[in-house]
N, C-alpha and C positions, 0 to 999 in steps of 0.2 A: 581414509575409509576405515572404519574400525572392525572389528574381525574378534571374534570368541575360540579357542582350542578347545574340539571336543572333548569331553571326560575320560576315553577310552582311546588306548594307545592305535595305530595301522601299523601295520609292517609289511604291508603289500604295496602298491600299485604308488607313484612320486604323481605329482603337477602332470608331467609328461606319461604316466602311464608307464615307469618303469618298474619294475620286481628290485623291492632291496630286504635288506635281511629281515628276519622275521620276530618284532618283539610285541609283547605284550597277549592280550585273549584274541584277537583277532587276524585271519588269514589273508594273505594278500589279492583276495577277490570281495572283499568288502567291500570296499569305496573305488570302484573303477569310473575315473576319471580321463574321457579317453579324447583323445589329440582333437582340437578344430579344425587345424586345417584337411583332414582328410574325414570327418566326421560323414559329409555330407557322400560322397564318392565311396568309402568304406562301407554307409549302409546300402543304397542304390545295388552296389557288387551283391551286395550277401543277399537283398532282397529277389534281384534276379535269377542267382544261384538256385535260390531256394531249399529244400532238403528234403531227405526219405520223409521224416515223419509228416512235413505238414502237407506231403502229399497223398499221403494215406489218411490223414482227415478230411483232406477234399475230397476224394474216393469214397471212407465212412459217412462224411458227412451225408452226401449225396445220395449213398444208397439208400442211408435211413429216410433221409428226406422224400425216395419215392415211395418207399414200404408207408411211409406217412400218407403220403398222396393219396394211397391204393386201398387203404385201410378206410382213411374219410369216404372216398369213391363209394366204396362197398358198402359201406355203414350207411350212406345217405341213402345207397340204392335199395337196401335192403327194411332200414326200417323207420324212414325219413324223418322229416320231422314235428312227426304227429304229437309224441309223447317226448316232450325235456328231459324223462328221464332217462332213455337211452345216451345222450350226449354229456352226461357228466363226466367223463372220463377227458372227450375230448377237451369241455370247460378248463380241467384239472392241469391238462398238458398247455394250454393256451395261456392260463396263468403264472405258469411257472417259465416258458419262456417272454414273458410279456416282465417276471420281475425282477429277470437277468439283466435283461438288456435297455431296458428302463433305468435303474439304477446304477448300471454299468458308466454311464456318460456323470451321472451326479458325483462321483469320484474325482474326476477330473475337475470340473468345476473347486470341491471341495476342499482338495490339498493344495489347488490354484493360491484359493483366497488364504489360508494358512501360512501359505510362502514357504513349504514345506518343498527342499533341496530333494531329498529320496524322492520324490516320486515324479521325477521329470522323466526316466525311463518308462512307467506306467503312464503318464496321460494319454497318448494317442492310442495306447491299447486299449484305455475305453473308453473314448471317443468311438474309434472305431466300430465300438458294438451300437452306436448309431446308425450304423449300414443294416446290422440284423433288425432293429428295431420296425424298419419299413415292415416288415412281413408279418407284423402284430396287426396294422390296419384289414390285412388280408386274413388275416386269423381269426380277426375279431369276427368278420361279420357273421360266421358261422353259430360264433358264441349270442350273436346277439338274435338273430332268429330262432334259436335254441330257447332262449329269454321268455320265459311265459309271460302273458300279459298280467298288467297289476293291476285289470280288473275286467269280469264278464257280465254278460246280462243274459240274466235265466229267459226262460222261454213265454214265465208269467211274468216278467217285467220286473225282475228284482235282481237289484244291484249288489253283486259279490264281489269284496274286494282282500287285497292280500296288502300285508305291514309292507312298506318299503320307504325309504329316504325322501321320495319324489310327493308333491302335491298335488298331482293328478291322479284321479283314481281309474281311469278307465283307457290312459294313453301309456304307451311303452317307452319308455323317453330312449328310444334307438341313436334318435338323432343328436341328442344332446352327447350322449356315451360315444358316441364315434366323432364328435365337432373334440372334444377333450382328447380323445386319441390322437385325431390326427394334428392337432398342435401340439400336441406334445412329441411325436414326429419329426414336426417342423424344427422345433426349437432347436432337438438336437443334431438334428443333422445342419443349421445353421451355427450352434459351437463347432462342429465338425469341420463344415467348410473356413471359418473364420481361424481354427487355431490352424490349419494345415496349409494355409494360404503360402505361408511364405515357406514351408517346404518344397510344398511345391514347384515353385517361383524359384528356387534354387535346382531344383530334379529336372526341371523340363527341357534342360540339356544334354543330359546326361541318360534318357531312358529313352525309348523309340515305340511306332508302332502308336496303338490304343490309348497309353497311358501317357505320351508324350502330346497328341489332341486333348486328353480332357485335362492335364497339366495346365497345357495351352488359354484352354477355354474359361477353367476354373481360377485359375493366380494368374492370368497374362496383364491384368494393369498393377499388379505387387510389385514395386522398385524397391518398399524398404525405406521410404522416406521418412521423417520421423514424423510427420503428421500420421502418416498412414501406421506405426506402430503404437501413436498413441490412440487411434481410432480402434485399431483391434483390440488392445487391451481394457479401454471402456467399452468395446461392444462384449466381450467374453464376460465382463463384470457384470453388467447387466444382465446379456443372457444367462449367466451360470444362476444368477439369482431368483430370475423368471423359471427357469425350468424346474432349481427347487421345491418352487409353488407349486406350479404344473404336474409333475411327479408324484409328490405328496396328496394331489385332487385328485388325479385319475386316481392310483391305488386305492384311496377310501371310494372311491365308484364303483371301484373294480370288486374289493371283496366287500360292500356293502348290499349291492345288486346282486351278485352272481355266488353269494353264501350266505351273509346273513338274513337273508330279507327273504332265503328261501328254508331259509325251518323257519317253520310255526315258533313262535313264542319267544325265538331270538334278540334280544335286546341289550346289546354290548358297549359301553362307548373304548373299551381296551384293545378289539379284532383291531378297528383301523390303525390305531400309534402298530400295535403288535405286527400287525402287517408291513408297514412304513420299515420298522426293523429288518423283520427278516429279509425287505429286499434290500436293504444296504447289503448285508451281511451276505447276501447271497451273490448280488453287482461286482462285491471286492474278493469276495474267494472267486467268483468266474477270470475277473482279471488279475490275480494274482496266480493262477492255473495255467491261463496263456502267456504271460511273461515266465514263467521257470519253463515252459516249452520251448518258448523261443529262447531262451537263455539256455534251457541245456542240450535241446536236440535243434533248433532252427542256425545255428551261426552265431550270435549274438550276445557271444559272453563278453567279450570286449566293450560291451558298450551298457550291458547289464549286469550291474553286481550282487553280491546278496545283499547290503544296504538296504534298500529297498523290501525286501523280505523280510529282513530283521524288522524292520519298523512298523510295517502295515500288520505281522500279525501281532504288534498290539492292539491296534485300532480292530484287528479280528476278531482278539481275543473279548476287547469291551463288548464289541456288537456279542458275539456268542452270550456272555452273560447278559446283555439286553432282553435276547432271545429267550432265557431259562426262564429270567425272572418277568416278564409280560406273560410266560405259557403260565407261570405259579399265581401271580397276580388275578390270570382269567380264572385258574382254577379257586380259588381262596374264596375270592367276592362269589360265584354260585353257588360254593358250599358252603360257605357259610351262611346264605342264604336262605338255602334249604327251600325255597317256595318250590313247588309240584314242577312247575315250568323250568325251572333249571336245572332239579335233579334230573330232568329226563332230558336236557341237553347234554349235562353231562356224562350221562350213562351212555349216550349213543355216539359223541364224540369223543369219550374217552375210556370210560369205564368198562362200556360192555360191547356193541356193535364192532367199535372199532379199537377198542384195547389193542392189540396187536400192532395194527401199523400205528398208534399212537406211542406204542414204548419203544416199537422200534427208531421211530422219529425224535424222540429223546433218546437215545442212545448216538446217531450218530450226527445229531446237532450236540449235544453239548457232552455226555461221557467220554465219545472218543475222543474229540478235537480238544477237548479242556486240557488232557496233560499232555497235549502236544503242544498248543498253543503256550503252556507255562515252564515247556524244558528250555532252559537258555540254549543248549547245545542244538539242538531242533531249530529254535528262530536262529541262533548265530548260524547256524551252515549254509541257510536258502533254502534248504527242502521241508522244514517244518510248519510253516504256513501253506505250502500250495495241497499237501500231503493231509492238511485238515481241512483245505476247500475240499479237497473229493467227498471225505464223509460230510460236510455241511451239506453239497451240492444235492449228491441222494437223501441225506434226511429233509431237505425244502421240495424234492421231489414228491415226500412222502407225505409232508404236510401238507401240500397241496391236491393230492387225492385223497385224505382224509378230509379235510376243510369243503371244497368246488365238491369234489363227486357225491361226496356224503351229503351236501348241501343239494343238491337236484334230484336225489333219489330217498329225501326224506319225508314227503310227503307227496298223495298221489294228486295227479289234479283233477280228478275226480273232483264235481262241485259240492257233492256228500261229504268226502272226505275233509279234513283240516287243513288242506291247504287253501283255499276260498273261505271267507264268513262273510254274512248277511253284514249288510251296513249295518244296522243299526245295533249290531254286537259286536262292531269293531272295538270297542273299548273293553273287550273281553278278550284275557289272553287266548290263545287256542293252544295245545299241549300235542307236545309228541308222543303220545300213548298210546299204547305200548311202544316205546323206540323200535325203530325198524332192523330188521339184520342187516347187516353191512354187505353191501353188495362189490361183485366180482369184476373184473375187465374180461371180455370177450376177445378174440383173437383181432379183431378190427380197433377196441380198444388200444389193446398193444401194441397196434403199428403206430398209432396216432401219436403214443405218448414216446415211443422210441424216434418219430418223424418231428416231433419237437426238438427233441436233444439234438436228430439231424440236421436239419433249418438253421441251426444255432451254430454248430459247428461248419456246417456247407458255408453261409454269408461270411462268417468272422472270416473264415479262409481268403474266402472272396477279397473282402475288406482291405485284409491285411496285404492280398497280393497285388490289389490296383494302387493304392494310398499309400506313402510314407510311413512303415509301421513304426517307426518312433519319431517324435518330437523334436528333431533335431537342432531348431532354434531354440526349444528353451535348454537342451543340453547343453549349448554352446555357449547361452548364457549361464547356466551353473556351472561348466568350466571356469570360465571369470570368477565366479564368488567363490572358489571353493580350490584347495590344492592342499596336500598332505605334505607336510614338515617336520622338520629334527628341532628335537628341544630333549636338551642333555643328552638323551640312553635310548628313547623312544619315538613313536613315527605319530605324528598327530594331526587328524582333518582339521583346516582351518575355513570356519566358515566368515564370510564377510557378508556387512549387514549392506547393501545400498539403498536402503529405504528407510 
């Protein structure tokens, strides 16, 4: 079997997970390699244990998540929904946890196919935000009855219709936007179930109660046969591939319907790639935020290194620059453009209306987290990557009630107004003029959007406490490929290729 020595010395953690002297740039928590045979019994312990902190997330979670509740409740009751534009805030919140938890599972899939060793500690943590995903189909439908129709009919019999993606001029395509949601649902909670199987299958011994039935129920024909591990690992390939698809469609649905298709005069083809970005970018800073939690406040140092940390925020750091330069790209092609129509896109989504949460949204997607992302001493520790998800997290917070809210409250629907033209002036832009002022969140707005961040945190919790929160079969398998060694003065990973 042929095997490569990484470039950079360890002086931490042997094959067996023991502490020997310390040489080279790296600390003995970098490459935790941590024992088979007690792998599976060692997490079980720590997962039932549990800890102060991720108890007080299910607490947080939960309470936001009712303030969430109470807030919609109120807002419906108060000022239903006659007029879309009260609901852009909610849109704003529904978006942003729809492109956590969406993109969260594509991760997995992605370092899968790479055959990338670091990130066998992170796959099941996004996998796992497959569980929060479910509460996007219950999310949505709000967002989709909020959804003006893309087309009315005046009271003399004249057809007014509004720009959108779809070929129907006078149907809502509801149906179609929720058939894409919820296979995309499916997909991943189907990686879900397929990669967890044989954790399972190994746990339902050793755990009791609740989880020892759906153990039961979910891995009870997994022996582990080699047919059966060749079957999983073509069904993940498959799946992981499909879902890329699937992922990538909804999101251009998602901010093509529900942002651009709602300003007048909007015509982009950079939002949807621009969007596809940020929720990577958004997906890996959420699960690289839960694993430094569970690695430094849940138990699970032993079995999480900084390895992982160090290498994903590269891949953070790409996405980050993806992010700067699609935001500079959108800006360049309008102004440079200079037509009426896109000076006054610009001015109301960046320039003037919403200047402010627009610079704040570049400052802590890419000012802050840039020179954190590019200090070696930051990625080499483990806290440098999870430390620039927090500022990405809130500036994609920020982009997306710039983007959804601005987008539903930019034109009135008023049939007078430029949100509706006559048919036969459809091939005539319509203009956002004067750009409108940027509008504020209401107190029912801010439960909604803080009942998002709850939702998100309440399920992963969830998730994390019924499910196998790591991977523990492909650990056991990168135990095998992988064990750190003396060569002359220095301690060195060795990785071995089996494929």
């Amino acid at each position: 079997m042929a095997s490569e020595a990484q470039a950079h010395s360890e002086p931490g953690h042997d094959a067996q997970g023991h502490d020997s002297h310390e040489h080279g740039h790296f600390g003995p928590e970098m490459w935790v390699i941590p024992e088979r045979s007690g792998l599976v019994s060692g997490v079980v312990e720590r997962q039932q244990a549990g800890s102060g902190l991720l108890r007080w997330v299910f607490i947080v979670g939960g309470v936001l998540t009712i303030l969430g509740i109470v807030g919609f409740v109120l807002k419906l009751f108060t000022v239903g929904f006659s007029d879309h534009r009260d609901w852009g805030f909610y849109v704003a919140a529904f978006a942003f946890v729809f492109t956590l938890t969406a993109s969260a599972p594509l991760a997995a899939c992605a370092f899968r196919f790479t055959k990338s060793h670091w990130r066998r500690p992170l796959t099941r943590i996004a996998e796992v935000f497959s569980v929060v995903s479910i509460v996007n189909i219950l999310l949505f439908i709000p967002a989709l009855i909020a959804l003006p129709e893309i087309g009315v009919m005046t009271e003399s019999g004249e057809e007014m219709v509004r720009r959108s993606i779809w070929f129907q001029e006078l149907v809502n395509p509801s149906g179609w936007l929720m058939a894409s949601m919820i296979g995309l649902v499916v997909c991943s909670l189907s990686i879900l179930w397929l990669s967890a199987m044989p954790d399972m299958a190994q746990s339902r011994s050793l755990v009791t109660g609740f989880r020892a039935s759906l153990y039961g129920r979910l891995a009870g024909g997994w022996y582990g046969t080699k047919r059966q591990w060749q079957i999983q690992k073509g069904g993940l390939a498959i799946l992981g591939g499909l879902y890329f698809m699937l992922v990538v469609f909804v999101q251009f649905l998602i901010v093509s319907d529900f942002a651009m298709a709602m300003i007048p005069g909007w015509k982009d083809s950079i939002l949807p790639p621009f969007y596809t970005v940020i929720s990577f970018q958004g997906g890996l800073a959420a699960i690289l935020l839960t694993a430094y939690a569970l690695r430094r406040w849940g138990g699970y140092r032993d079995y999480i290194g900084q390895a992982p940390f160090w290498a994903a925020s590269k891949v953070l750091l790409g996405l980050t620059l993806l992010h700067t330069y699609h935001l500079f790209a959108f800006f360049i092609t309008y102004w440079y453009g200079r037509l009426e129509v896109e000076q006054a896109i610009l001015n109301y989504l960046m320039f003037k209306s919403y200047i402010g949460i627009f610079w704040a949204q570049l400052f802590f997607t890419f000012f802050i987290p840039f020179p954190i992302l590019v200090s070696n001493h930051a990625r080499r520790e483990g806290w440098g990557a999870p430390l620039a998800a927090v500022f990405i997290l809130i500036g994609l917070m920020l982009f997306h009630i710039r983007i959804f809210a601005a987008a539903f409250a930019a034109a009135p629907a008023d049939l007078h107004g430029l949100y509706f033209l006559p048919s036969d002036a459809f091939s005539f832009p319509a203009l956002l003029l004067p750009p409108p002022a940027a509008t504020f969140p209401d107190l029912w707005d801010i439960f909604m959007i803080l009942g998002g961040v709850g939702i998100v945190l309440f399920l992963l919790r969830v998730g994390l406490a019924i499910l196998p929160p790591l991977a523990m079969w492909e650990m056991k398998e990168g135990s095998m490929y992988q064990r750190v060694d003396t060569l002359i003065r220095g301690r060195y990973l060795v990785l071995a290729k089996p494929e």
